[in-house]
N, C-alpha and C positions, 0 to 999 in steps of 0.2 A: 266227740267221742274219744276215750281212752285207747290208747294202742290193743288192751285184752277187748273191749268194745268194738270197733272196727273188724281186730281178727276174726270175733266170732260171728260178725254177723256176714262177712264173707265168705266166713263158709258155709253158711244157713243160703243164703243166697245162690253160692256157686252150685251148691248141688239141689236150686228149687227146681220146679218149671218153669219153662220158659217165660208166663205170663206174672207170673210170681215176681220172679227175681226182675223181672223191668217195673214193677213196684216201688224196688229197692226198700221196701217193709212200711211204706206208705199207703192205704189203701185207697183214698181219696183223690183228688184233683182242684181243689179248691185254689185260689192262689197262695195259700198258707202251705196247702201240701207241696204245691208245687218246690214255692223255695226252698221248702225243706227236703223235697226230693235233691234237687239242683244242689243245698248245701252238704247233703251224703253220698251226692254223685262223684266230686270234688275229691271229697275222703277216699273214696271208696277208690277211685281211678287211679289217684294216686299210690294207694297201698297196693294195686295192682301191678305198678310199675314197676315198684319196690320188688314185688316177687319176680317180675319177667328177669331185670337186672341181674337178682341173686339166682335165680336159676340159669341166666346164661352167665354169670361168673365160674358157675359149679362145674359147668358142662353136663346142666341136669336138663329135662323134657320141663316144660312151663306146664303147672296145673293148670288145668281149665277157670278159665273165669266167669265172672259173671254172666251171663249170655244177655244178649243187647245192651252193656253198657254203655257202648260205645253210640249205638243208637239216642238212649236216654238221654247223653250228653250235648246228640246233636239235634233234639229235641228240648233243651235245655229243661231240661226238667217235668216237661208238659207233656200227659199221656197223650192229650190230643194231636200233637203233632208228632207224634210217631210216624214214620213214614217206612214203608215194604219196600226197602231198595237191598241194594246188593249186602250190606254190612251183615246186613240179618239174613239173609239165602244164606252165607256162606257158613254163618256161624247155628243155621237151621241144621246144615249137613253135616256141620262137625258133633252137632248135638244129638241127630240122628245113627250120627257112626258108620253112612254110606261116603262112597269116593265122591270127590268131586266131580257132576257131570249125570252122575249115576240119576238122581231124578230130573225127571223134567221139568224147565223153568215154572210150568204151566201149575202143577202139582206142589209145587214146592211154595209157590206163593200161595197158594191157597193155605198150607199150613203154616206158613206165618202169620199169615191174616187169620187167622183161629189164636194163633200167639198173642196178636195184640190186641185180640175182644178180649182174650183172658187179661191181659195186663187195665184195661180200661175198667172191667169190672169184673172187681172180687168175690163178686157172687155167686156171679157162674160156675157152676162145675168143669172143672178142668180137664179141656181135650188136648192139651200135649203136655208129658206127664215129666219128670224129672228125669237127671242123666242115669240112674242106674235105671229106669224103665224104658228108656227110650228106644231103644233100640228093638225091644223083644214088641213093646207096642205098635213100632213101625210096623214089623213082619205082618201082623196080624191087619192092621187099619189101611195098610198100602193099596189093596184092591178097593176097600172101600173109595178112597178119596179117587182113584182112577175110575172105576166106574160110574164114580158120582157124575164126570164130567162127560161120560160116552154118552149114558142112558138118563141123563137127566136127574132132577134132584129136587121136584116139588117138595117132599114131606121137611128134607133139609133146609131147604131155601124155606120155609116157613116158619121152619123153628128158627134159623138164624134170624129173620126179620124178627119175631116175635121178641128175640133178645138183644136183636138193638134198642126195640120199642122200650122194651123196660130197661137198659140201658140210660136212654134218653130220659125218659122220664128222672131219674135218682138226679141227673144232672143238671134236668133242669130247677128241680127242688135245693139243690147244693148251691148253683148259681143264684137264685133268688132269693136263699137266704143269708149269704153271703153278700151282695148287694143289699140287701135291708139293712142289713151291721153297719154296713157303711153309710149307710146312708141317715144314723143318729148322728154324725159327726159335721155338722155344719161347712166345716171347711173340706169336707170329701165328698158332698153330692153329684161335684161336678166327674167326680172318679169315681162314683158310684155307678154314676148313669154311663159313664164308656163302660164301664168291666159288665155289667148284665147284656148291657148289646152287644158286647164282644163276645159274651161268651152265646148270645143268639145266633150271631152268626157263624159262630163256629157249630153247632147245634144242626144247623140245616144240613151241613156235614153227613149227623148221622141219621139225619132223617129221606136225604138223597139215597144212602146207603139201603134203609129199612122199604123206601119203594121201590128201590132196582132188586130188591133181592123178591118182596110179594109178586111182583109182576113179573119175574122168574116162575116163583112159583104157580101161579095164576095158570098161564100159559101149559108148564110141564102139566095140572090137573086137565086141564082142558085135553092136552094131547092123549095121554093115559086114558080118561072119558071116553074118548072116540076111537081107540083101539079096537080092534075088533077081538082080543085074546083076553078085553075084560070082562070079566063075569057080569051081568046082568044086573045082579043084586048090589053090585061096589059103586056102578055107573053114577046112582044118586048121591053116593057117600063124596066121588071126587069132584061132581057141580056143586054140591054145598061148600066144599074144601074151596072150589076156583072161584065161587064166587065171594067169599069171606076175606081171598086174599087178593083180588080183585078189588073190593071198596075200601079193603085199607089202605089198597096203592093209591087210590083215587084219592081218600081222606088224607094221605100225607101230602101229594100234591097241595092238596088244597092247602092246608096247614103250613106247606113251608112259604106259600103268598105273605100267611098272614105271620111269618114270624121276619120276611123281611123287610115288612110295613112295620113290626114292631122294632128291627135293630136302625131302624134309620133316624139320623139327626131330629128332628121336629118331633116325634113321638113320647111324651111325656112318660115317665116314672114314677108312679104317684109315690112312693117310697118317701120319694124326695121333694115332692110338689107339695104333698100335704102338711109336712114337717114345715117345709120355707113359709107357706102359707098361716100356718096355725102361728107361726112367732110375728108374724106381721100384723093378722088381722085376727085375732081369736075370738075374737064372740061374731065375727061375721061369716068365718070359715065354709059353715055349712050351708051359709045364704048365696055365698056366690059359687060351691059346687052343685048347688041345687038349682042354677042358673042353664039356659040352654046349653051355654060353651063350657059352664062345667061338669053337664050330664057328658057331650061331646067327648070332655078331656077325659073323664073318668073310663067312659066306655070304648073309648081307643086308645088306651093306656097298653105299655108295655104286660102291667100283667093280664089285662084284661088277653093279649094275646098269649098267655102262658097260661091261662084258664081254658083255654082251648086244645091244652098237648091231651094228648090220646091217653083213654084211661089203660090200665093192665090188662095185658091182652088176653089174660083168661077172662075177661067180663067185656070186650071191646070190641064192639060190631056198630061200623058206624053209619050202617043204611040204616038202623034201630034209633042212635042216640042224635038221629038229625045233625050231624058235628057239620056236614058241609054246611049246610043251611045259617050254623051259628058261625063260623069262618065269614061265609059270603058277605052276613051282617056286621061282621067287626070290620070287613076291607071298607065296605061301604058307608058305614060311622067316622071310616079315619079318611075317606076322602070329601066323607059332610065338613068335618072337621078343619082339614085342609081348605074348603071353600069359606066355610065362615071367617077365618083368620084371614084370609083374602081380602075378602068383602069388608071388614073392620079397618082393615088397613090403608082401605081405597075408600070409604067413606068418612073415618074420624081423623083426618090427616092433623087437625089444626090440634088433637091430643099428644101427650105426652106418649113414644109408643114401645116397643120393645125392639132393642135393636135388629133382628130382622123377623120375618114372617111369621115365626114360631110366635106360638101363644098372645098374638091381638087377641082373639075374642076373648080368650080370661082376661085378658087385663079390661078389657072393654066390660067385660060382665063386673070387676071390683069396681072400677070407677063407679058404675050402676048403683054399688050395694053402697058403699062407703059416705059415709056423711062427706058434709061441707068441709067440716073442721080435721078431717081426718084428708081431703084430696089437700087442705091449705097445706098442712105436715109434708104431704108428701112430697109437695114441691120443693117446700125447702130442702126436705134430708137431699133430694133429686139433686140438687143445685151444690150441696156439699162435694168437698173435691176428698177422694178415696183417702186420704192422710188425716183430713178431719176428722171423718167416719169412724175409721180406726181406735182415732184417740179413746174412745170410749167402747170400746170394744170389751166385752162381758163374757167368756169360753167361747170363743169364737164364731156367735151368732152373728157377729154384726163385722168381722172379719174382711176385708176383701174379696173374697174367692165367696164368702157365704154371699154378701150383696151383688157380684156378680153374677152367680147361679142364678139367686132368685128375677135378675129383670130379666136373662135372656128366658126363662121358663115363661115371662109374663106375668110377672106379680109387681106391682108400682113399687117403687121406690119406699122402703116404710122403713122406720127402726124395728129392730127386729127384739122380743123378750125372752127373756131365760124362761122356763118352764115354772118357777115361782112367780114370774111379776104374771107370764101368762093365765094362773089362777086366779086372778084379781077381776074385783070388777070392770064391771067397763068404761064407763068416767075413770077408773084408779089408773086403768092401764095404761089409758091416751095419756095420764098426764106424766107418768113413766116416760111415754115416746115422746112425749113432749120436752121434758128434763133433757132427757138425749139429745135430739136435738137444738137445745140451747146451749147446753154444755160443748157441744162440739162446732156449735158457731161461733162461740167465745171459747176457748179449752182455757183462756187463764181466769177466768171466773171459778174454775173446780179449782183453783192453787190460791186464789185471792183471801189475802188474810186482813179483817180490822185490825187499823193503828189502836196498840193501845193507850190506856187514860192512862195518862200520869199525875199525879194529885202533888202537889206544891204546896209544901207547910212554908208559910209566909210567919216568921216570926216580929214579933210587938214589944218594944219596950217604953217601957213610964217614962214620966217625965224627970221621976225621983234615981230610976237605974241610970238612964242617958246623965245626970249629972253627976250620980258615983263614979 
């Protein structure tokens, strides 16, 4: 940004809300936004400095600045790792315009932690409002937040669950298609499949969050219920309320099993399993996921456990939509799963295998589909050492990083085709993989040039010229 670019969005910033301005006019969290947060946190910190200096040259008061920059930075960039420690209490109270001291720690983190839902997600309507409201807003919401914590807070604690819920959800759609992007790039599978389980496990995060806050809630309906100062007619209103937020506590539970069975090493991506497969074997593709091990792999695939995140919670009751039930059956798929690759392992020893546990039975299930002439190929390309392989390397299908993705996923050894040779018939194809691998078991055959003919005029003379 330009020096007039920088200034004004400092001070669009310095006088947003709190959740706003830890944005820094990003509204996402992708790893795209992220860098890009990180590379205008950099600008931005620094032009801050610039003003602290010139104002303590002046002997002037420092404007106020961004509020949580300083967090943002020690967050490098990443709304998710924002953390409610002291930086942001102190610059809570300077935002609010009480002394230091004056709220209680207790009170005060609570409104930060409303700060950093708002910063997480820009959808939300904004509950702590900019510097020239902040103040007159306090006056008025400071009983609330105190009494939230004496008298309890089920209707709160429900709506905050509810907006983690759809929180969650935007995130997990941002994360998953953001690893698909990545995951057209042959030589990024293998950094496709860390950054969606990465960002899984940071997910459970806020899905711990969303059942500690229902089963808050739960409880406070429960209590209220059994009051005896409740009207009669309300009693059924807050069993319906305890119990609604009562089996979403239960279905998050359940849900966060299955999303850590989905971020753990062995748990296939088809994103990227299908792509690796499709360039190796393509007219056999749907024969060996239609295979026992690759119904298995499909149906305990990382998104198969992200077809399972909680729908919007205005339509989202999950004693209704059976969710535990389909949970129960995905953990239990992924440790069918896990025993089959076992059992493949311990019974075809004398095959070619994957190097560890992960994905035997697909590979056991190709070996199955794959003709004769297609396991002879494989052996060979298998036997090529990574520099030959290379040699013929075509946009990075057949890459290093692509050929080692695809054997630890469990797919043999095979030359891998570009998306045109993959249109080809099936005899056309093999003999493509076939070329490949000739060419890279001789690489001077592709430079080999015929000698050429030289033709030689032999000249003749008479008997009559010889004696001229």
């Amino acid at each position: 940004m330009n020096t007039i670019e920088l200034e004004q969005l400092h001070n669009e910033l310095a006088a947003a809300p709190p959740g706003t301005a830890m944005r820094l006019g990003v509204e996402g969290n992708t790893p795209d936004d992220v860098t890009l947060r990180w590379e205008r946190w950099g600008e931005l910190a620094d032009y801050e400095q610039r003003l602290h200096r010139q104002a303590r040259d002046a002997g002037e008061h420092t404007r106020p600045g961004i509020f949580g920059l300083d967090a943002v930075g020690y967050a490098y960039g990443d709304l998710d790792r924002l953390d409610n420690g002291g930086v942001l209490a102190y610059q809570m109270e300077d935002h609010l315009e009480t002394g230091h001291g004056e709220i209680s720690p207790e009170i005060l983190e609570r409104v930060v932690d409303d700060a950093i839902v708002d910063a997480r997600n820009p959808d939300r309507s904004v509950r702590v409002p900019g510097r020239d409201e902040a103040a007159l807003w306090w006056e008025d919401v400071r009983g609330e937040y105190q009494a939230g914590r004496e008298s309890g807070t089920g209707p709160l604690e429900l709506v905050e669950a509810d907006e983690a819920v759809a929180l969650l959800r935007r995130r997990i759609v941002d994360a998953l298609v953001h690893g698909q992007a990545l995951a057209e790039n042959p030589t990024r599978r293998a950094e496709a499949e860390r950054y969606i389980k990465r960002e899984i496990a940071m997910a459970r995060e806020q899905v711990e969050l969303a059942t500690r806050k229902y089963t808050a809630a739960a409880k406070d309906f429960q209590v209220t219920r059994d009051r005896e100062t409740t009207p009669e007619s309300l009693r059924e209103l807050f069993q319906v309320n305890k119990q609604v937020a009562a089996s979403r506590a239960a279905a998050l539970t359940a849900y966060s099993v299955a999303l850590e069975r989905a971020a753990r090493r062995t748990t296939p991506f088809m994103a990227c399993l299908r792509r690796s497969l499709s360039e190796r074997f393509p007219h056999e593709d749907r024969e060996i996921l239609a295979t026992k091990a690759g119904r298995l792999t499909e149906q305990s695939s990382v998104e198969a456990a992200l077809r399972l995140t909680p729908k919007d919670p205005m339509n989202w009751y999950p004693d209704q939509d059976g969710m535990i039930k389909q949970i129960h059956r995905y953990i239990d798929t992924a440790q069918e799963r896990d025993r089959l690759d076992w059992d493949e392992m311990v019974d075809r020893r004398h095959l070619p295998r994957t190097p560890s546990l992960r994905g035997q039975g697909l590979a056991m299930a190709c070996y199955d589909v794959i003709s004769k002439e297609q396991k002879d190929l494989s052996d060979r390309w298998r036997k090529l050492s990574s520099v030959e392989r290379s040699m013929i390397d075509d946009r990075g299908v057949n890459s290093a990083r692509a050929h080692d993705y695809s054997i630890g996923v469990g797919l043999p050894a095979m030359p891998a085709l570009t998306v045109a040779d993959q249109a080809r018939e099936a005899g056309d194809g093999l003999s493509v993989q076939k070329s490949l691998v000739d060419q890279a078991a001789d690489p001077a055959s592709v430079y080999s040039v015929a000698p050429p003919e030289v033709e030689v005029e032999v000249e003749t003379s008479t008997a009559y010229e010889m004696w001229e």
